[in-house]
N, C-alpha and C positions, 0 to 999 in steps of 0.2 A: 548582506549575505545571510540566510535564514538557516541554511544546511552548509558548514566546512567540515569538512573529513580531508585529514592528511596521513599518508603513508599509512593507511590501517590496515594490519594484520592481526587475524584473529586464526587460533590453534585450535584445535582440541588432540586429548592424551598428551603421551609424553611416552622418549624411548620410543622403541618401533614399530608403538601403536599412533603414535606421535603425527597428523595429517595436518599441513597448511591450508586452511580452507580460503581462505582470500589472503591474497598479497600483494602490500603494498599498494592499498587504494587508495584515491583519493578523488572529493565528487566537490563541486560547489554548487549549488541550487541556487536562485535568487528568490526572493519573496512573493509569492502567489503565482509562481513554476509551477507546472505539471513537468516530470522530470522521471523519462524509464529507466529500469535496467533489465536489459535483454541480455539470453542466454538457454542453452539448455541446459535439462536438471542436471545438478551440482556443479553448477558453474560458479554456486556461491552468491548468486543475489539474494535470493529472501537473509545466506545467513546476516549480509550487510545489513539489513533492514532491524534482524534481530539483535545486532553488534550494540544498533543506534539506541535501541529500549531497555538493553541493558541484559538481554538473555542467552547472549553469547560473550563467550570470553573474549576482551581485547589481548593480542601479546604486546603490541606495539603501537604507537600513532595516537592521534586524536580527533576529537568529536566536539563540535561546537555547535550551538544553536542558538539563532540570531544572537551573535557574538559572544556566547559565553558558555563557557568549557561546561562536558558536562558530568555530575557525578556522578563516584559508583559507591554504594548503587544508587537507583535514581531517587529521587525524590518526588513530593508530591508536586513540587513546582515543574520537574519535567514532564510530568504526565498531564498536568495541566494544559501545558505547550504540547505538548507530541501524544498521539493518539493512534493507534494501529488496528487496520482492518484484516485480518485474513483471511485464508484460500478457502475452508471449509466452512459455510454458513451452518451446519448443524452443527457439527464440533466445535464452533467458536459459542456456545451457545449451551449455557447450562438444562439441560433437560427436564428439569423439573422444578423451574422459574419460571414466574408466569413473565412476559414481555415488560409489563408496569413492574417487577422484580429488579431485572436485567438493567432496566434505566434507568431506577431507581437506586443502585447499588452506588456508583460512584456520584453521585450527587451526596451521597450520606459520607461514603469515603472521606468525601473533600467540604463537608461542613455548608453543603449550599442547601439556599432554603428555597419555599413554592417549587416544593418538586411536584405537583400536580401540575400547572402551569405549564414548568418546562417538561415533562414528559408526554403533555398531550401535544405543546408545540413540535417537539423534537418527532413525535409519528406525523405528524403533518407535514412536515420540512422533508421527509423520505418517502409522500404519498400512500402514508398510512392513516387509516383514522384512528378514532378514539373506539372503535369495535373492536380494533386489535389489541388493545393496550391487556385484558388479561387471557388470552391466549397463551396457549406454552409450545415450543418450539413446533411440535412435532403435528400442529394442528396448522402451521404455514407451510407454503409451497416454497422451495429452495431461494426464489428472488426476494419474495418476503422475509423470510430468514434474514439475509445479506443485506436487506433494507433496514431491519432492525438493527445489527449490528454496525451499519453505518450512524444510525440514530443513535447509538448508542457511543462509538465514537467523536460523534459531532457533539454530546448534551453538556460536558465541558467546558466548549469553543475554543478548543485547541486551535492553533495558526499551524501546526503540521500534520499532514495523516498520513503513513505509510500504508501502504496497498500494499499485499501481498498477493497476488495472483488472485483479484476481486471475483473475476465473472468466467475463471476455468472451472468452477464448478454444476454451470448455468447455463439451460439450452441455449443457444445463439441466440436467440428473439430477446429473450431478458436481460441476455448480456449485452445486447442494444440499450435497452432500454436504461440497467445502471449503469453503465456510462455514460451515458446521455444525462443522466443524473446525479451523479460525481461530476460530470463537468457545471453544471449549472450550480451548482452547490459550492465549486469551488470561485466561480464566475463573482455569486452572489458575495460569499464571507470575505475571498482574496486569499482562498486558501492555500498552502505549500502541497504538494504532493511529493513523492516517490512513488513509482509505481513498478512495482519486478510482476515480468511476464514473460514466458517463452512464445508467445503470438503476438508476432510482430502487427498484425492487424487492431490488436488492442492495444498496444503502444500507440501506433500514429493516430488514431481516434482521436487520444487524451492527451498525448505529450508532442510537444516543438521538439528540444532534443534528448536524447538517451545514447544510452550508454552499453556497448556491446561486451558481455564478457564469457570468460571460456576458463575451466579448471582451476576459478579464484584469482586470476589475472584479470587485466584492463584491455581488450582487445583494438577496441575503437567507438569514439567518441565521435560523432553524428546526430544527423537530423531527420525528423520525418519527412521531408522535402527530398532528400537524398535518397531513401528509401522507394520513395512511389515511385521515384525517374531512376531503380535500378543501378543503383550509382555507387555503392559504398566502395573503401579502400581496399577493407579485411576481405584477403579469399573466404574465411568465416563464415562473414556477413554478408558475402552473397552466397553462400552455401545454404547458412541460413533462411535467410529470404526466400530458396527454394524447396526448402524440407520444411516450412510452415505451413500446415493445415489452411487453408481457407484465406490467406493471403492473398489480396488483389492489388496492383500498382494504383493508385492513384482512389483508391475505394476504401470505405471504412464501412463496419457491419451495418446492415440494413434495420433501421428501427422499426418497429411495428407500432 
């Protein structure tokens, strides 16, 4: 098992400012899963995601990773293993760091050496070249961005990468295009995912099964197979299903 979470609740405040933001969860992933969590906003997926990196408070429960508890706070051994992509490619993205900066940073963090090597590699592995490497954010187009920052989670070779809502920032054609690229990427290393999205069309893309959740609860646990054939249990999650933007049964976004 690569991802155990049991009974995890996570608070924030205290008194009656005091809000449950997920309760009582609990996920298992296996080793090179792709693996959603569906919902709509604050339903509490990303905070899960954030739980796992250590930037959300736990009240309760625990977190394991490929079998071994993990600490708080993290280490650089966690972050070696788990790496996180998030929703906004510009704001994930220091603005006045040239690209060769950005991927160069945690190579130095963590004491690793031939970072030229790996940082021309690591643009190529995300269909960057070596023209991009000192660009600075605001001279790429939004897919590029989100390709960097994939590059930039992958220059470690972590075995985990949390998605955070990868490709809601990204016209439909690109958001083909990186997931078609996140899959192949995960295809190639055996990589773990988690991926939180409130468009169910980008879950069944990349993920077998996921996980439905609603106000910090566990709604329902399912498959993308169930999904295309209209089938789930939760009134929810057919409800869902049809208040999703661009949702097709049995279709996944059209690549260009």
């Amino acid at each position: 098992m690569m991802i155990d979470i049991r009974d995890l609740s996570i608070v924030f405040g205290t008194g009656r400012l005091r809000v449950e933001a997920v309760k009582n969860f609990s996920l298992e992933v296996e080793e090179g899963e792709a693996f959603g969590l569906v919902g709509e906003s604050g339903s509490g997926k990303s905070t899960v995601l954030r739980a796992i990196c250590g930037l959300a408070p736990v009240a309760r429960g625990s977190i394991a990773i490929a079998g071994a508890p993990v600490k708080t706070p993290r280490d650089q051994k966690f972050y070696a293993t788990v790496q996180m992509v998030f929703q906004d490619p510009y704001g994930s993205l220091h603005p006045r760091q040239t690209v060769d900066r950005i991927l160069s940073e945690p190579l130095s963090i963590h004491g690793l050496r031939d970072q030229d090597r790996r940082i021309v590699a690591a643009l190529e592995e995300v269909g960057l070249g070596p023209g991009y490497r000192f660009r600075y954010p605001h001279q790429l187009s939004g897919g590029q961005r989100q390709r960097v920052a994939i590059a930039r989670a992958l220059i470690l070779n972590p075995k985990v990468v949390l998605l955070d809502e990868p490709t809601s920032a990204l016209d439909a054609s690109v958001q083909a295009e990186i997931l078609n690229l996140l899959e192949r990427l995960r295809a190639e290393r055996g990589l773990t995912y988690v991926l939180v999205s409130h468009d169910l069309a980008v879950v069944t893309h990349l993920c077998r099964r996921l996980l439905v959740m609603r106000n910090g609860e566990m709604i329902e646990l399912t498959d993308a197979e169930t999904l295309r054939r209209g089938e789930p249990q939760s009134p929810y999650t057919r409800e869902l299903i049809q208040a999703t933007r661009g949702f097709r049964r049995g279709t996944a976004p059209a690549s260009t």
